[in-house]
N, C-alpha and C positions, 0 to 999 in steps of 0.2 A: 469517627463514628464506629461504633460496635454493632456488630455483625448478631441480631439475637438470633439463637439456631434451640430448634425443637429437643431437649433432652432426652425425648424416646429416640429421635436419632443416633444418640451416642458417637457424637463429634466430637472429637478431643482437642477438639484447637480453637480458639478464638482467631473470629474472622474481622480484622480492623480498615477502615479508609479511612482517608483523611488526605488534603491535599500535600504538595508539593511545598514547602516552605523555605525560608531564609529569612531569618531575622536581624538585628540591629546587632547582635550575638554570635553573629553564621549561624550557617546551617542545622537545624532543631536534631538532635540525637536519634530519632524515631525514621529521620530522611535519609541519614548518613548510613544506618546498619539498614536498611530497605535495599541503598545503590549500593552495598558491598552485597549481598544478598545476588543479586542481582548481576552481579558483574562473577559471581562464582559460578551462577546459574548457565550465562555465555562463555565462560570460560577466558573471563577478560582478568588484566592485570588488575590487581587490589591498586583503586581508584583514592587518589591524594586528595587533602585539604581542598586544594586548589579546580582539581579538575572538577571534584562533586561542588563545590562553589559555581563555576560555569553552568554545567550541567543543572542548578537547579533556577539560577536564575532565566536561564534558557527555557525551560518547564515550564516558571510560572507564569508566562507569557501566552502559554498552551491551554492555563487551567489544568494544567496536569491535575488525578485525584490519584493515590498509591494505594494500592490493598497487599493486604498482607494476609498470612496465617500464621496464628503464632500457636508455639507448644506452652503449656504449662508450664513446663519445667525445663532445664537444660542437664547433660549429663557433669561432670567436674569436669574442670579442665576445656569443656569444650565451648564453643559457640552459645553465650548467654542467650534467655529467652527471651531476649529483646529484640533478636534476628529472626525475621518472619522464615521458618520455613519455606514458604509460596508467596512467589511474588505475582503482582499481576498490578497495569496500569491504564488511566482510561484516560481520553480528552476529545473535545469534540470536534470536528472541521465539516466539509461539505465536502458532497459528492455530485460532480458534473452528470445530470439524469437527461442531459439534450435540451437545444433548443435556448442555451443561457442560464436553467433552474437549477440551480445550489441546491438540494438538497441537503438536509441537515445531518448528519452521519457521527455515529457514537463508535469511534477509534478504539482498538484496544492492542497492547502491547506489552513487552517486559513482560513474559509467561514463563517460570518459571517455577519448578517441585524440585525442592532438593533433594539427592536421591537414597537419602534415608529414609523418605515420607512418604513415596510413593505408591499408587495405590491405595490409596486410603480415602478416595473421595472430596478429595479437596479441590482441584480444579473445578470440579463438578457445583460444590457446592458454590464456589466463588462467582464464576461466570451464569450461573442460573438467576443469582441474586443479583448481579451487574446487568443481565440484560431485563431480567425482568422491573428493575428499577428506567431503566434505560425507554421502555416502551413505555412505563408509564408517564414516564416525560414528555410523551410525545413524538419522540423520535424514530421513526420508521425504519431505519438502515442501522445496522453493526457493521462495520470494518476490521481486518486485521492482513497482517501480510504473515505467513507460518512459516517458522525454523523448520517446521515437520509436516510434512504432509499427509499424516493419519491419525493427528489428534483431533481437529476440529468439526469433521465430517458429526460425526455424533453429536455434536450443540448444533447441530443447522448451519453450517458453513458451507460454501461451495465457491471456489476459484473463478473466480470471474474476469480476471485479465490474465492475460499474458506476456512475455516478453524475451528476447530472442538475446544470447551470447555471440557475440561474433568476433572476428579475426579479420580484418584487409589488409591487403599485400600494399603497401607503401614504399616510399622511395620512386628510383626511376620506371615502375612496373606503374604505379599510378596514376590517372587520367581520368579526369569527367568528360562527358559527351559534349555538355551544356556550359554555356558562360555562367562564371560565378563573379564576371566584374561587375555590377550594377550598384556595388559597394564598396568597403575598404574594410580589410581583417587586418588588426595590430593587435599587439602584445601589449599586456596589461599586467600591473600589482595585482595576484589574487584578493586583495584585500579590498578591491573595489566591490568581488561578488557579492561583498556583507549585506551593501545596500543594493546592487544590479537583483542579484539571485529574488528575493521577494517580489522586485518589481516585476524581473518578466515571467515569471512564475505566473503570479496574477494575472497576466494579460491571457498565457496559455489554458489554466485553469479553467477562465471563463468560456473558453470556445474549445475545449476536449473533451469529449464525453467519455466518460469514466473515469474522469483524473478526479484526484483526493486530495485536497487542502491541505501543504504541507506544513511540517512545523518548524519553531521559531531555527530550530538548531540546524536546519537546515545549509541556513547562510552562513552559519561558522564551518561547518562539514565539508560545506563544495569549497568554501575558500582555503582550507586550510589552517584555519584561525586556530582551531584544538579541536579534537576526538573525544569522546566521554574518558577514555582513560589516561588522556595525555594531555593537558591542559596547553601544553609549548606549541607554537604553530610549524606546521610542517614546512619546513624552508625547499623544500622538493617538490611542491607544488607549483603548477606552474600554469597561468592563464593565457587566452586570447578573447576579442572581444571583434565582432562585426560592425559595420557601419552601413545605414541601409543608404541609397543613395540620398535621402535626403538629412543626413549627416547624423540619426539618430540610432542611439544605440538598440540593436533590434535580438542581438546574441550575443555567446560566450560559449567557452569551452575551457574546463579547469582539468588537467591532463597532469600524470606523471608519470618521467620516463622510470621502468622498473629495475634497471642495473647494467654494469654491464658483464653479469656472470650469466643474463639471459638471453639464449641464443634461438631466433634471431633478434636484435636491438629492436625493441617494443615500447609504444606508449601505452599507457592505459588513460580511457576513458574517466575522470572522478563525477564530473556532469557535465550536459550540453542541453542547453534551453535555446531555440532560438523560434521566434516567433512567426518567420515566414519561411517558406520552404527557399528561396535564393538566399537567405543568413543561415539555414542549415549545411546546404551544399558548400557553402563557401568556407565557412568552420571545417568540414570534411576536406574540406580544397589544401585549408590552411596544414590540418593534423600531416595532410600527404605528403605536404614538402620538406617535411621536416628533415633536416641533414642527418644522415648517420643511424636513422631509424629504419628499419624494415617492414614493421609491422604495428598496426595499432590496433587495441583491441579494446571491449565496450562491454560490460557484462548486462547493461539497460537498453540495447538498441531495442527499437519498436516493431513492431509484429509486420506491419506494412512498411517496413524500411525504403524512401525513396532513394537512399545511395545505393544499394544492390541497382537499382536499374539506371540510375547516372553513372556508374563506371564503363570503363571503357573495355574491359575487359572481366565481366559478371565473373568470373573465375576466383576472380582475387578476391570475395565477398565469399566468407567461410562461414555456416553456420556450426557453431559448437556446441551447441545446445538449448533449448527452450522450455523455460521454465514457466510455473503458477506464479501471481506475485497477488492481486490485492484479489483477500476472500472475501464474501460477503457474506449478512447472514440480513435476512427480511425480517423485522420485527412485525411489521402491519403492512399487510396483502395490499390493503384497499388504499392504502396510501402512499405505501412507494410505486404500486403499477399506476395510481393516477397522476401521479409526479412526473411521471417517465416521461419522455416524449418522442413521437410513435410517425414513423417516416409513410405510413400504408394504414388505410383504412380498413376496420373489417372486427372480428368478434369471436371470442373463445371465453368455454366454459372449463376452468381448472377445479379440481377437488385437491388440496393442500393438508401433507399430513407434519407433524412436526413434532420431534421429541421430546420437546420440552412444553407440549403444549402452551404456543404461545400464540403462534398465527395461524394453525390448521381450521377448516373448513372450503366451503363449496365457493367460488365466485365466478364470476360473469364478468368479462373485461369487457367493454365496447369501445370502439374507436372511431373516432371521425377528424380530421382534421388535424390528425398532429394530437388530440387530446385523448385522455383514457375515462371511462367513467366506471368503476368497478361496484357490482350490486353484489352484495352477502346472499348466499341461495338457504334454503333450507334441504332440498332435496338433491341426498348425490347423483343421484340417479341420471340428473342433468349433464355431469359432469362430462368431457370428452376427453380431458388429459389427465392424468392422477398421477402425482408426483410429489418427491419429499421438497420441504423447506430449503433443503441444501442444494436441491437440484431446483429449483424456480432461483435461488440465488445467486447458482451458475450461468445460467435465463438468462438472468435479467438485462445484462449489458450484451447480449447478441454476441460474449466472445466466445460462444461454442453452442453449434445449432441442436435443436431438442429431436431432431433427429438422426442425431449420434448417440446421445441418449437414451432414446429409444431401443438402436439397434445394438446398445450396453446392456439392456436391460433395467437399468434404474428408472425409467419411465416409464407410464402403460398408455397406448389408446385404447380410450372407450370407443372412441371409432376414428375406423379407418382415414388416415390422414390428417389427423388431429396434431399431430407432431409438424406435418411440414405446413398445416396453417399456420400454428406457432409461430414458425422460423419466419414467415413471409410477414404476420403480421411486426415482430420483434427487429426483423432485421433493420440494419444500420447500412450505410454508404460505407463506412470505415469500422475496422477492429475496434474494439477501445481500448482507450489508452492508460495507464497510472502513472504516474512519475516519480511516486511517493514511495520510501519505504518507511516504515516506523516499528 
């Protein structure tokens, strides 16, 4: 599909989608110069025959759609104009909104301006037309996870999870407080996670709120199978897998040691799903004993980490830093807050402004029972909280209270206490969680 764009705008690029393909032919020519485009944009190795073969068959499992921007013309010599300038990608998964509802969530990723083009409005113009096709679909939520954290503030994005880097002392310094026998951790072919990784994913997905329906490449990623730019599988990866006592597989952990030029001897984390908290501890149980390692480290542990407080010694449990991971942005007010679902009974009137004019006006959340009923107001006057799109999208998963917000200034009460009703109506039992990066 072609992008038609306003000629008083004086756009000079043609804006194209079109899905993810592979034919009886390989790979369609228009998909090939997208993922090189693309892999320039990350600063990834120029990607072979092979690897974008995987990679796309891996996509169309996604519904992957590809956008591009193309220049008219190309200089000599250089990159024909068959290479999109900007790249950008959509597909669609769900997003856990509480209580079991999947909501239906429009994923976006592969954001890239090559940096002779930039500046020039083309982001702008891509994602306006993406989300504004995207709402009319019906779908209420936008997702993304950001390379950068001060491009998307301006479309209505706001961080809405979080997620903690960490470091623990292993070897003989290691110790849980609690039994981790109630099962059995063995060593596994990563090559099982192909079909394990989907399975307990699912199980987690369904009971985590704020987790995102991950995609297909997922299960080649954690296992090792190939990387976008390496189609070979990593023979350095290396798994475990738990057994709950009733003999069924309930976890796993896909880990690689990083060398031994690294001092102290360290595993890294590649992923760890496990579905009850005694198959978590015992995964950690396992990572600890490992011979000859000192330290294992996790760049996705979760915000409320239950092994900080099973160690036997909280000391060894390093926080290295804490990052943003999945942003949000609200398409439709009235129907991602009625989707939600709401721990505390009770009622707030928001006035919502949004720069792309898409979801801004006056509404009325009310809640009873776990449920949200939200009315379109006409008068702001009503309103008790006034707030951007990117910050209700911040909101919305309770992973950071609107009275911090507040005391940032990006928020206003219309009256006094309007913020920490918010937080009480909004609040959750637990952080939320993502697991996804895309």
């Amino acid at each position: 599909m072609t992008v038609n764009v306003d000629p008083s705008e004086n756009f000079p690029y043609e804006i194209r989608s079109f899905p993810v393909r592979k034919g009886s032919d390989g790979v369609d020519p228009a998909t090939v110069k997208w993922v090189h485009a693309v892999m320039l944009g990350f600063h990834d190795g120029a990607g072979d025959t092979a690897a974008i073969e995987k990679f796309v068959e891996s996509e169309e499992k996604d519904g992957r759609i590809l956008w591009g921007a193309y220049a008219s013309r190309a200089p000599e010599r250089g990159w024909d104009a068959e290479y999109p300038v900007a790249t950008y990608a959509t597909h669609r998964k769900t997003l856990n909104v509480g209580n079991g509802t999947l909501l239906p969530a429009h994923l976006i990723t592969a954001v890239t301006v090559r940096g002779t083009h930039r500046r020039r409005g083309i982001l702008r113009k891509v994602i306006g037309t993406d989300l504004r096709q995207a709402q009319a679909d019906g779908v209420a939520v936008a997702a993304l996870t950001a390379s950068e954290a001060t491009i998307y503030g301006r479309f209505g994005f706001g961080p809405a999870t979080h997620y903690r880097s960490i470091q623990v002392d292993s070897g003989p310094k290691f110790s849980l407080k609690g039994s981790t026998k109630s099962g059995m951790v063995d060593i596994a072919d990563p090559q099982v996670l192909k079909d394990l990784e989907p399975e307990l994913f699912e199980q987690l997905h369904a009971t985590t709120f704020g987790s995102i329906g991950r995609q297909d490449a997922y299960r080649y990623l954690a296992s090792g199978a190939w990387t976008y730019d390496h189609p070979e599988p990593d023979k350095n990866v290396r798994a475990a897998v738990h057994y709950g006592a009733d003999g069924v597989l309930d976890g796993y952990v896909a880990y690689k040691f990083t060398g031994w030029d690294k001092t102290p001897a360290t595993v890294a984390v590649r992923d760890l799903l496990a579905t009850t908290p005694q198959a978590y501890l015992a995964l950690w149980g396992y990572l600890g004993s490992i011979d000859l390692v000192e330290r294992v480290s996790w760049k996705r542990a979760p915000m409320d980490d239950p092994l900080e407080w099973a160690l036997t010694d909280k000391r060894g449990y390093e926080v290295k830093g804490v990052e943003d991971h999945l942003w949000l942005r609200i398409l439709d007010v009235a129907a991602a807050l009625g989707a939600r679902y709401y721990w505390t009974d009770g009622s707030i009137t928001l006035k919502v402004n949004d720069p792309l004019s898409l979801a801004q006006g006056v509404y009325r959340l009310d809640v009873a029972k776990g449920s949200g009923t939200v009315t379109g107001l006409e008068e702001p006057a009503q309103a008790e909280l006034e707030l951007g799109i990117a910050e209700l999208s911040s909101l919305y998963l309770a992973g950071i209270p609107a009275q911090i917000l507040a005391a940032a200034g990006t928020i206003t009460e219309r009256r006094v206490g309007a913020a920490a009703e918010f937080d009480r109506l909004f609040g959750t039992p637990l952080p939320p969680r993502c697991r996804t990066d895309f």
